[in-house]
C-alpha positions, 0 to 999 in steps of 0.5 A, a space after each residue: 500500500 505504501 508504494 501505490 501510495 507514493 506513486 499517486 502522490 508523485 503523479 498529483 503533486 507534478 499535476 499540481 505543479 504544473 497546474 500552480 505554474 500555469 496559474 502564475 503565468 496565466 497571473 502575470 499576463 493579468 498583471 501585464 494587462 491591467 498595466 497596460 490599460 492602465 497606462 492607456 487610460 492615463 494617457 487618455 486622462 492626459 490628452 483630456 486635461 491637455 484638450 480642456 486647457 487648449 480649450 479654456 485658454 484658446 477660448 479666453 485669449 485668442 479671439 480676444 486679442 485678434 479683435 483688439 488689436 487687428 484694424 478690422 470692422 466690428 462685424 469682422 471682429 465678431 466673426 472672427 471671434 464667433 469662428 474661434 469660439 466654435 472652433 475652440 468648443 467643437 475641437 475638445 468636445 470631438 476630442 473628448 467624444 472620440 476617446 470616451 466612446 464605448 467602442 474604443 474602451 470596448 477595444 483598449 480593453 479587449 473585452 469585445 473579444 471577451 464577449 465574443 469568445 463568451 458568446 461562443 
């Protein structure tokens, strides 16, 4: 009995070895990619941050000094300053709309494949 014994407990314990390594490896591949996506939403966060600033500063100083200090008409200053307003609240918004949308998370991410496979 005791050599059966022995065999079936060094037959397990490689099956377990095997099994606990193969979860480490599955562990670390996790890891890699939550710091990846990590780094992506950071870099995302950043884009965003510099997206609101263009913003506020574009929107505050541009048009304000291209209608003080260029000689034009009135009805061109205005202009001038309703176009960079518009420009300058359209560019972040579409900034923001592009990188905040679900179908690019849904890809950073890599859960559309997910849902795929569990589809499946």
């Amino acid at each position: 009995m005791g050599i059966i014994s022995d065999v079936i407990r060094r037959l397990i314990g490689s099956e377990v070895e095997a099994s606990v390594a193969l979860v480490k490896i599955e562990a670390a591949i996790v890891t890699l990619n939550i710091v990846k996506g990590t780094r992506r939403v950071a870099i995302l966060v950043c884009l965003l941050v510099l997206c609101v600033i263009v913003f506020a500063c574009g929107f505050l100083l541009v048009p304000i000094a291209l209608c003080l200090f260029m000689p034009w008409t009135p009805e061109t200053r205005v202009i001038v300053a309703a176009g960079f307003a518009a420009a300058y609240v359209l560019v972040p918004f579409i900034a923001a709309m592009v990188l905040l949308s679900e179908r690019r998370w849904m890809k950073a991410s890599r859960a559309d494949k997910l849902v795929k496979e569990a589809l499946k």
